[in-house]
ZAGU-655439 format. One record per residue (C-alpha): residue number from 1; residue in three letters; y, z, x. Coordinates in pm, 1 decimal, decimal comma. Layout:
N
<node seq="NUM" type="ALA" c2="Y" c3="Z" c1="X"/>
...
This chain:
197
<node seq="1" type="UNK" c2="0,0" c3="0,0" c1="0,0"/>
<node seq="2" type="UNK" c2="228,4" c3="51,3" c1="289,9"/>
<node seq="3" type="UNK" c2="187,4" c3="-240,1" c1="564,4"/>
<node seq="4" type="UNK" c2="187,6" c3="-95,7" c1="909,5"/>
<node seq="5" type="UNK" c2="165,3" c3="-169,7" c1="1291,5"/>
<node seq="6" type="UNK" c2="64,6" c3="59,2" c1="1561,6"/>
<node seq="7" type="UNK" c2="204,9" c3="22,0" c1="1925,1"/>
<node seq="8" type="UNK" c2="121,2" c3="195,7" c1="2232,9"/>
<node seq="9" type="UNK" c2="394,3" c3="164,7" c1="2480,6"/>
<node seq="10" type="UNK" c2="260,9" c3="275,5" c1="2787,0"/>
<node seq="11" type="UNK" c2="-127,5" c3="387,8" c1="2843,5"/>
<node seq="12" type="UNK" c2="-323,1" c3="412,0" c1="3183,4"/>
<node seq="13" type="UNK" c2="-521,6" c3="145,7" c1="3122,0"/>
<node seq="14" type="UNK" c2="-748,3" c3="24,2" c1="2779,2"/>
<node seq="15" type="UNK" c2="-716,7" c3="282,3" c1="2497,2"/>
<node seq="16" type="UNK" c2="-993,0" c3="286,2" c1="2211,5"/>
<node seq="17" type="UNK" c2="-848,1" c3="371,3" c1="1880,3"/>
<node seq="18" type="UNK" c2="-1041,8" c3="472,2" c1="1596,8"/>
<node seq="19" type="UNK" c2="-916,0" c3="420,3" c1="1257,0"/>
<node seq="20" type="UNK" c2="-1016,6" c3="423,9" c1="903,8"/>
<node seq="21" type="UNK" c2="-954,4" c3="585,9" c1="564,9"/>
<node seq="22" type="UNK" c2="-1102,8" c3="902,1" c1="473,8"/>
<node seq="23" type="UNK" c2="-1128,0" c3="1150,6" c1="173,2"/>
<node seq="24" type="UNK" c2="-773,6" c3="1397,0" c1="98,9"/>
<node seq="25" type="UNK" c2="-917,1" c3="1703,9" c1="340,3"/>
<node seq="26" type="UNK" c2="-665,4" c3="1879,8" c1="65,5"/>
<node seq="27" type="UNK" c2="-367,3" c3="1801,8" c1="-247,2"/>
<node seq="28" type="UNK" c2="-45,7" c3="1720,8" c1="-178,4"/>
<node seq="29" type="UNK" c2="188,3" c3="2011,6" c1="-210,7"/>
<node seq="30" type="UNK" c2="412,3" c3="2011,3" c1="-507,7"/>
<node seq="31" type="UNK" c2="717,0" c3="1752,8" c1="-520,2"/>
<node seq="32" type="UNK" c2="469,7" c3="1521,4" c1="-275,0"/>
<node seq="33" type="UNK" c2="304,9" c3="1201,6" c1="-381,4"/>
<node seq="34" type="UNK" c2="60,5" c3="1066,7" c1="-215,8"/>
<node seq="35" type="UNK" c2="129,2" c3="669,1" c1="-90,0"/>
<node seq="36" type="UNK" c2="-236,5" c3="534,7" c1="-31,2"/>
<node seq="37" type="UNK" c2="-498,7" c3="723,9" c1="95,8"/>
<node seq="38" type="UNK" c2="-535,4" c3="918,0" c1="405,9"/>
<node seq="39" type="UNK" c2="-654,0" c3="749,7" c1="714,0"/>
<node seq="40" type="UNK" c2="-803,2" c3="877,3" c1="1070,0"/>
<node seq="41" type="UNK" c2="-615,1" c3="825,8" c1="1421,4"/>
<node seq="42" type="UNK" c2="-842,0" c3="912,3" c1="1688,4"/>
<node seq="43" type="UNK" c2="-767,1" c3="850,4" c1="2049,1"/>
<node seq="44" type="UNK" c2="-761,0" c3="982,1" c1="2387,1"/>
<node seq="45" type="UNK" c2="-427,1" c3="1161,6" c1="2423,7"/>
<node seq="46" type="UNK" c2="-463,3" c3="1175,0" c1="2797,7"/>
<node seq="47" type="UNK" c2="-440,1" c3="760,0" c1="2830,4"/>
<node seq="48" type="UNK" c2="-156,0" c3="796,7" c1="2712,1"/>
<node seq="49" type="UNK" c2="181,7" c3="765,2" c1="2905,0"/>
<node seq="50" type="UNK" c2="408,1" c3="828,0" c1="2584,6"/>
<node seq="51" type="UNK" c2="303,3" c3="869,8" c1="2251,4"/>
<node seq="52" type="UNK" c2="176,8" c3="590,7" c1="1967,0"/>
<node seq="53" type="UNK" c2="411,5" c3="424,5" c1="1773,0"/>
<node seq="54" type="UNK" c2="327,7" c3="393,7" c1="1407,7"/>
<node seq="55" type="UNK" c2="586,2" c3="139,7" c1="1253,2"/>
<node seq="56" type="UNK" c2="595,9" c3="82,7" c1="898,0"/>
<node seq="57" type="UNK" c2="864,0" c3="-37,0" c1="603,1"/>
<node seq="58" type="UNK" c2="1191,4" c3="199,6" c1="627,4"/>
<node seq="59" type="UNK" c2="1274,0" c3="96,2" c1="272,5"/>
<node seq="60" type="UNK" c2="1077,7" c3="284,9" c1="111,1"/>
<node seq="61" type="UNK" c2="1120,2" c3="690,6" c1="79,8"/>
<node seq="62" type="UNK" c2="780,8" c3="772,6" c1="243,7"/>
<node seq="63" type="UNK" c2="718,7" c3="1002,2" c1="494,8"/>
<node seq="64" type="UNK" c2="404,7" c3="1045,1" c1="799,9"/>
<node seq="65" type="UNK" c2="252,9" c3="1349,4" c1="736,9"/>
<node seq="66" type="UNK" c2="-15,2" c3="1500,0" c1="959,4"/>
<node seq="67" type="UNK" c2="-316,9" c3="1745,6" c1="821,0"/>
<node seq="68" type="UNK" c2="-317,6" c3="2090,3" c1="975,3"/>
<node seq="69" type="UNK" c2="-562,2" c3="2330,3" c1="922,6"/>
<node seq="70" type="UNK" c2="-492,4" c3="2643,2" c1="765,4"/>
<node seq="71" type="UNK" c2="-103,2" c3="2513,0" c1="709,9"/>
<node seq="72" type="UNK" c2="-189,2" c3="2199,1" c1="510,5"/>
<node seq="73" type="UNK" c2="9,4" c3="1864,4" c1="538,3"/>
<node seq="74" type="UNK" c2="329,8" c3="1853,2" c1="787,8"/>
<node seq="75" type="UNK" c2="583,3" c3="1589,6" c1="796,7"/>
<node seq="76" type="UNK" c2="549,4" c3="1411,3" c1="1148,6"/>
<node seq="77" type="UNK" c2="878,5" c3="1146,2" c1="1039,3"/>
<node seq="78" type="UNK" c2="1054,7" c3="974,9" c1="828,8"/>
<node seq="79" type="UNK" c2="1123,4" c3="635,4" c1="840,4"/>
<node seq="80" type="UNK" c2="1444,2" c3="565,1" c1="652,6"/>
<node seq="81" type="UNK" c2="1592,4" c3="833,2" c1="967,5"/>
<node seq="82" type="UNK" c2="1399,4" c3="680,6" c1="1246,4"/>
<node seq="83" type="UNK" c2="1415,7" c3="297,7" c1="1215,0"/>
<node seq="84" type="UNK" c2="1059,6" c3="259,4" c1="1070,0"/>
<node seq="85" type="UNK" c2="893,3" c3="436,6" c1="1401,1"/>
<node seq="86" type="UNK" c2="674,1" c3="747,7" c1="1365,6"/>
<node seq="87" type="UNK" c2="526,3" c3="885,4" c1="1689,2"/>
<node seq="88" type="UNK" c2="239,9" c3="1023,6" c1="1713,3"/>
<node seq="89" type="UNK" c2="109,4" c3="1226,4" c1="2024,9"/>
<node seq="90" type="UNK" c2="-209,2" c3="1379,7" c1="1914,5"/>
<node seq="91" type="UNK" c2="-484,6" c3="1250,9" c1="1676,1"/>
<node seq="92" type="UNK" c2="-590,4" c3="1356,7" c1="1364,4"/>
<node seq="93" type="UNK" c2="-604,4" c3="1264,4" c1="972,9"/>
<node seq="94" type="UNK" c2="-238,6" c3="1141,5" c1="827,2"/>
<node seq="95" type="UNK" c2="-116,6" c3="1027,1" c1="511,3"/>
<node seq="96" type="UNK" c2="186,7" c3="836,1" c1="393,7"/>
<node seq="97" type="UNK" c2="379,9" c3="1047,2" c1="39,1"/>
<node seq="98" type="UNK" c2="715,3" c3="1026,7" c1="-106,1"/>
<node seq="99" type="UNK" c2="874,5" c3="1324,8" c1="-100,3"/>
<node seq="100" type="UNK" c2="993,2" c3="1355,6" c1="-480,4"/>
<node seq="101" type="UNK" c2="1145,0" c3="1685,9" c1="-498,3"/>
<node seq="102" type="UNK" c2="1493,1" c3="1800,8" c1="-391,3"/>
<node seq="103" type="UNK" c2="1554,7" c3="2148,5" c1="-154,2"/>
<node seq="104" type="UNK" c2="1641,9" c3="2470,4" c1="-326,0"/>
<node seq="105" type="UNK" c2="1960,5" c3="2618,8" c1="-250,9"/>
<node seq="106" type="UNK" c2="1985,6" c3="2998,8" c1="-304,7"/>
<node seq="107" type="UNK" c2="2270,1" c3="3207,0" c1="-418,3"/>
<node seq="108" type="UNK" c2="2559,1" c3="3308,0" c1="-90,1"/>
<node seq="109" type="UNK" c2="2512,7" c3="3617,7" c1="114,2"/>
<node seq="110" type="UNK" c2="2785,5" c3="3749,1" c1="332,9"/>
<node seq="111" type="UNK" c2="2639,8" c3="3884,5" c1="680,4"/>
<node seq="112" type="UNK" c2="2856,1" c3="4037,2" c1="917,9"/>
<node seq="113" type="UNK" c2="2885,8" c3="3795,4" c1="1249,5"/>
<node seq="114" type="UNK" c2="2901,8" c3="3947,7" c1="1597,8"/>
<node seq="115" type="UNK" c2="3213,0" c3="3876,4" c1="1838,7"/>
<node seq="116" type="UNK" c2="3451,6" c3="3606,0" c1="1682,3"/>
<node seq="117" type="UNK" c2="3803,4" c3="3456,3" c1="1774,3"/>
<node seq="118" type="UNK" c2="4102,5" c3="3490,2" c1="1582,8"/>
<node seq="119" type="UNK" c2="4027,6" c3="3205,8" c1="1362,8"/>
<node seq="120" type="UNK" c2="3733,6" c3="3285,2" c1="1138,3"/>
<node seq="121" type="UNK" c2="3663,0" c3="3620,4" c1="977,0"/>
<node seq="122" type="UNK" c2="3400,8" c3="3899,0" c1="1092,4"/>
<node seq="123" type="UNK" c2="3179,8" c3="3742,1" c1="830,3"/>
<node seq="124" type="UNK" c2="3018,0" c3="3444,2" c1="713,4"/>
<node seq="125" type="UNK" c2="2821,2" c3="3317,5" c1="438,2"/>
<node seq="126" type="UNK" c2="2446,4" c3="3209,2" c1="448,0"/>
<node seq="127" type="UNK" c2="2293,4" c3="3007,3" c1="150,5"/>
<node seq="128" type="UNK" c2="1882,2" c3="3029,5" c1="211,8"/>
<node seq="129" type="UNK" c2="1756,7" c3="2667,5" c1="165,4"/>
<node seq="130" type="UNK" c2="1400,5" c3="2576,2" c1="11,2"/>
<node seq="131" type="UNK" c2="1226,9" c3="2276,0" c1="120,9"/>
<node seq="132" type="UNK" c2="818,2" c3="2214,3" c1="183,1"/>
<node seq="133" type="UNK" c2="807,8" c3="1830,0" c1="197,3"/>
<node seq="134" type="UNK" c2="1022,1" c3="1629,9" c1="406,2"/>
<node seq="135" type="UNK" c2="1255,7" c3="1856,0" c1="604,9"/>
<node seq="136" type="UNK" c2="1623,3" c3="1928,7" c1="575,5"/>
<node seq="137" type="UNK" c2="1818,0" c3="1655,8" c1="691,1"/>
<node seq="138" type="UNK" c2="2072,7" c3="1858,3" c1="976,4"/>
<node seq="139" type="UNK" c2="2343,7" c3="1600,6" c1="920,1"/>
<node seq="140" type="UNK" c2="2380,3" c3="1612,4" c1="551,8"/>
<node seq="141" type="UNK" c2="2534,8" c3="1973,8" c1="471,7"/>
<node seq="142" type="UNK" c2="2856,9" c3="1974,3" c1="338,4"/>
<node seq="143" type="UNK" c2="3076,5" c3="2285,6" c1="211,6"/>
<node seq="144" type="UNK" c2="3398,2" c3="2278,4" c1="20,1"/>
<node seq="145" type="UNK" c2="3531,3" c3="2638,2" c1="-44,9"/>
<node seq="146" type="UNK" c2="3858,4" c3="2731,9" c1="-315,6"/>
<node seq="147" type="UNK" c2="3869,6" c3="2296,9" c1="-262,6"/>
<node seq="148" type="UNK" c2="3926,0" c3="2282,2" c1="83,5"/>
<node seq="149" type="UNK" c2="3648,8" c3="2142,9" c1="344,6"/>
<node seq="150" type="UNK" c2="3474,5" c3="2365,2" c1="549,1"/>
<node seq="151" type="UNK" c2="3262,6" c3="2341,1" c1="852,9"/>
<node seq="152" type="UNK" c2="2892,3" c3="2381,3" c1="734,3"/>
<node seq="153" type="UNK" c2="2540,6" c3="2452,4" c1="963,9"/>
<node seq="154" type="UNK" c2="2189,3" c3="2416,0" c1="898,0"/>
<node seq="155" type="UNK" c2="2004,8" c3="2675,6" c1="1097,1"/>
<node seq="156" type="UNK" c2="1654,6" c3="2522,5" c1="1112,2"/>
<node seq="157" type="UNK" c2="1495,8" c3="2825,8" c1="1304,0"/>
<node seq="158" type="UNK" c2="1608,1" c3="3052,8" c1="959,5"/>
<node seq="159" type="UNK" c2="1610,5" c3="2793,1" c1="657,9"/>
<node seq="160" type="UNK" c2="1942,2" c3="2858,5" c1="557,8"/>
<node seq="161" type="UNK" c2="2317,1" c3="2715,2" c1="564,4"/>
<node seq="162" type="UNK" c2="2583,1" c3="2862,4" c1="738,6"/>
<node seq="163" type="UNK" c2="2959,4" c3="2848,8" c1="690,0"/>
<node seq="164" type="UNK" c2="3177,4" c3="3032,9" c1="895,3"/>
<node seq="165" type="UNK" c2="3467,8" c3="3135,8" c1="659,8"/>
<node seq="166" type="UNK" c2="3872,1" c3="3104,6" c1="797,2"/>
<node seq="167" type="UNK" c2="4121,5" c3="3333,1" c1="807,4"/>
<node seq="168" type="UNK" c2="4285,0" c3="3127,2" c1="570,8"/>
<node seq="169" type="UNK" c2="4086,5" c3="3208,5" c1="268,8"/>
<node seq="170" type="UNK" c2="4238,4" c3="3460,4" c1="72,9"/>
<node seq="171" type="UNK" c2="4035,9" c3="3776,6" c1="-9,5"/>
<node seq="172" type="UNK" c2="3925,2" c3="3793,1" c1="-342,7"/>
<node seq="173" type="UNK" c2="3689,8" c3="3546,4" c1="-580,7"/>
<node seq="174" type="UNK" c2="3568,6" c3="3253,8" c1="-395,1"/>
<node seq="175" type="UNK" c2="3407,1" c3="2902,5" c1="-529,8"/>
<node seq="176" type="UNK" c2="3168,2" c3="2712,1" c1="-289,2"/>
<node seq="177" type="UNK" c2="3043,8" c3="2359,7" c1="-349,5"/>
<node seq="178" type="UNK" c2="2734,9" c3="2323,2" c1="-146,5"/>
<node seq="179" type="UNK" c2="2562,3" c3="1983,5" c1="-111,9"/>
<node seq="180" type="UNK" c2="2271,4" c3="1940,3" c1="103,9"/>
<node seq="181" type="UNK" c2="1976,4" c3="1652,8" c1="131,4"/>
<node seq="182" type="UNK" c2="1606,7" c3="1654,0" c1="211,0"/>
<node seq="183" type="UNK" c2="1526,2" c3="1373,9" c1="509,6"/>
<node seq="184" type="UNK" c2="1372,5" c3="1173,5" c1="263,4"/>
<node seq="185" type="UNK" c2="1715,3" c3="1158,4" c1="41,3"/>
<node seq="186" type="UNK" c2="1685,4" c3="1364,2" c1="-213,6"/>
<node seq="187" type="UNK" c2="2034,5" c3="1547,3" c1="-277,9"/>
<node seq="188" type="UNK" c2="2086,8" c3="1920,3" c1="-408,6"/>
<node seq="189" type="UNK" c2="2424,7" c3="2039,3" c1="-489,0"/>
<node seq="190" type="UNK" c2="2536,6" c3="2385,5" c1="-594,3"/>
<node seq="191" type="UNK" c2="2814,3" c3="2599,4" c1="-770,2"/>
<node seq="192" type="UNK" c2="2869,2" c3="2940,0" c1="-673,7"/>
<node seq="193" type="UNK" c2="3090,0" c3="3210,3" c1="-610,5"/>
<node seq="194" type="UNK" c2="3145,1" c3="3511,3" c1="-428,3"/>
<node seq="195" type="UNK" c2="3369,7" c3="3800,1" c1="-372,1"/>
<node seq="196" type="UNK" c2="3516,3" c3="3807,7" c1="-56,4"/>
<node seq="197" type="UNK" c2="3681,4" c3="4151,1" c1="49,9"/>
C-alpha cells in the first residue's frame, strides 16, 4: 500500500537483507492506524558503515514505526519531516500507520524557575503535553499570552511546554493560547487561564 525503496549507503562489502511480511506481534495503540501490514528487516548491523535508508512517499501522513518488546510500537520517522528517508540502524519487525490522533494539552502550572535576569519573572508556566503516536513536533509550539506572542519550549526529556513569562505581564488573570502539533500534523490548540500573583 505504501511503495518503498531501501538504500544502503555505505556497507563493508555485500549485505544480505531479509525481508518479508509477518503477523501484527501486537495492536496499534489508540489514535494509530495501521498502513499495510508489518514486514521483517533483518540484517547484519555490523556491515554496515551508516545506517539503511528506507525511502517511501512523503505525501502521505504515515509514520515508520519499529516493534519493541515490552514497550510496543515506537515511531522510528516521519516522512513528511524527513524528505521521505527513514533510517534504520538495527533490525527488527516495522510497520507503516497514520497517526490519527492529536496531542493532549493539559491545564498551566506555574513552577518557580531558578536564577533569572531582569527580564522574565521568577516563574514560568508548564503545560504537560500528551502524545503516544508520532512525537511532538519541537518546532511547532506557539504561545500567545493577554494577545501578545510569547517565546514557547517543548521540553522533550519532561513532555511538557514551557513559556517563560515577562516582566511585562501584569499580575493578575492571565489568558494563554497554546497551539502545538504532533510530527505527523495533527494540530491541538488550547484556551486557558491562570492567576498570576
Amino acid at each position: 500500500s505504501i511503495r518503498a525503496a531501501l538504500e544502503a549507503p555505505s556497507v563493508r562489502g555485500p549485505v544480505t537483507v531479509l525481508t518479508g511480511n509477518i503477523p501484527p506481534p501486537g495492536d496499534a495503540p489508540a489514535g494509530l492506524e495501521m498502513v499495510g501490514q508489518p514486514f521483517l528487516l533483518d540484517f547484519p548491523g555490523e556491515a554496515l558503515k551508516r545506517p539503511l535508508n528506507l525511502r517511501f512517499d512523503p505525501g502521505r501522513k504515515a509514520g515508520l514505526y519499529r516493534w519493541m518488546e515490552g514497550s510496543g510500537w515506537n515511531c522510528v520517522s516521519v516522512p513528511a519531516m524527513e524528505g521521505g528517508n527513514s533510517r534504520i540502524s538495527r533490525p527488527g519487525i516495522h510497520v507503516f500507520m497514520n497517526d490519527v490522533k492529536p496531542p493532549v494539552i493539559a491545564s498551566p502550572a506555574l513552577v518557580n524557575r531558578a536564577g533569572g535576569g531582569g527580564f522574565f519573572k521568577p516563574v514560568f508556566c508548564s503545560l504537560r503535553v500528551t502524545e503516544e503516536g508520532s512525537g511532538i513536533d519541537p518546532w511547532s509550539a506557539e504561545a500567545i499570552m493577554n494577545g501578545r506572542r510569547m517565546v514557547c519550549e517543548w521540553d522533550g526529556f519532561r513532555g511538557r511546554l514551557v513559556i517563560p513569562i515577562p516582566g511585562f505581564i501584569e499580575p493578575g488573570r492571565v489568558s494563554l493560547h497554546v497551539e502545538v502539533s504532533d510530527r505527523s500534523g495533527n494540530r491541538t490548540v488550547g484556551e486557558f487561564g491562570f492567576v498570576l500573583q
